[in-house]
C-alpha positions in Angstrom: 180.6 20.6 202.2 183.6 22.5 202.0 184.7 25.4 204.8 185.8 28.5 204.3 189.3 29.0 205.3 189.9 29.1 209.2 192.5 32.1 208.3 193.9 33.9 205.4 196.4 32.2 203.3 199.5 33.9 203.3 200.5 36.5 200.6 202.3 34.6 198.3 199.6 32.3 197.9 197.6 32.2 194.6 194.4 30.2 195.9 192.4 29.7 199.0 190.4 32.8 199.1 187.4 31.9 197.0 185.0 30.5 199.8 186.2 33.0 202.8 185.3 35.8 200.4 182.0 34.3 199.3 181.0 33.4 203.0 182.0 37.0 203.5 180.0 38.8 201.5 177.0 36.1 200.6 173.7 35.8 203.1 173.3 32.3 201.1 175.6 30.4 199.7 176.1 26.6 199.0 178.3 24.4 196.4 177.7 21.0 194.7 180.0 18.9 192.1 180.6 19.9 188.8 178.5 17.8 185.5 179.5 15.0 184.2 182.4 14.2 186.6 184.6 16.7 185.8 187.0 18.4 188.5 186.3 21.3 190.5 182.9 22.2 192.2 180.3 24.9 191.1 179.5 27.4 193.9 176.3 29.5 194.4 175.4 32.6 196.2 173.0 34.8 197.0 172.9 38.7 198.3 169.9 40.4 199.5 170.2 44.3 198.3 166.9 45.0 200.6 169.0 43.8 203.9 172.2 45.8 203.0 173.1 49.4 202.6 176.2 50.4 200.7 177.6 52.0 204.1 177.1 48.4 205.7 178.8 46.6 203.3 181.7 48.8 202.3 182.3 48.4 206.3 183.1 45.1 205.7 185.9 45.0 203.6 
């Protein structure tokens, strides 16, 4: 499974920042291959509204 970055890539970087934000912000999250062979991965996550108030997650950023 992949990781999310161990740090920020640096600012002239174009990628990188997909997983770290979705580990981030996601209480669930996971990722498997893509159909049919084809490159790239699909990635899911889930949020739970009830455990989060806006306050808690504007914090975060």
């Amino acid at each position: 499974m992949p990781e999310p970055a161990p740090r920020l890539p640096g600012p002239d970087r174009t990628d990188g920042r997909g997983l770290l934000l979705v580990d981030g912000l996601a209480d669930r999250w996971g990722w498997g291959p893509r159909p049919f062979g084809t490159p790239g991965k699909v990635v899911w996550a889930e949020y739970d509204r009830r455990s989060h108030s806006a306050e808690t997650v504007l914090s975060q950023m």
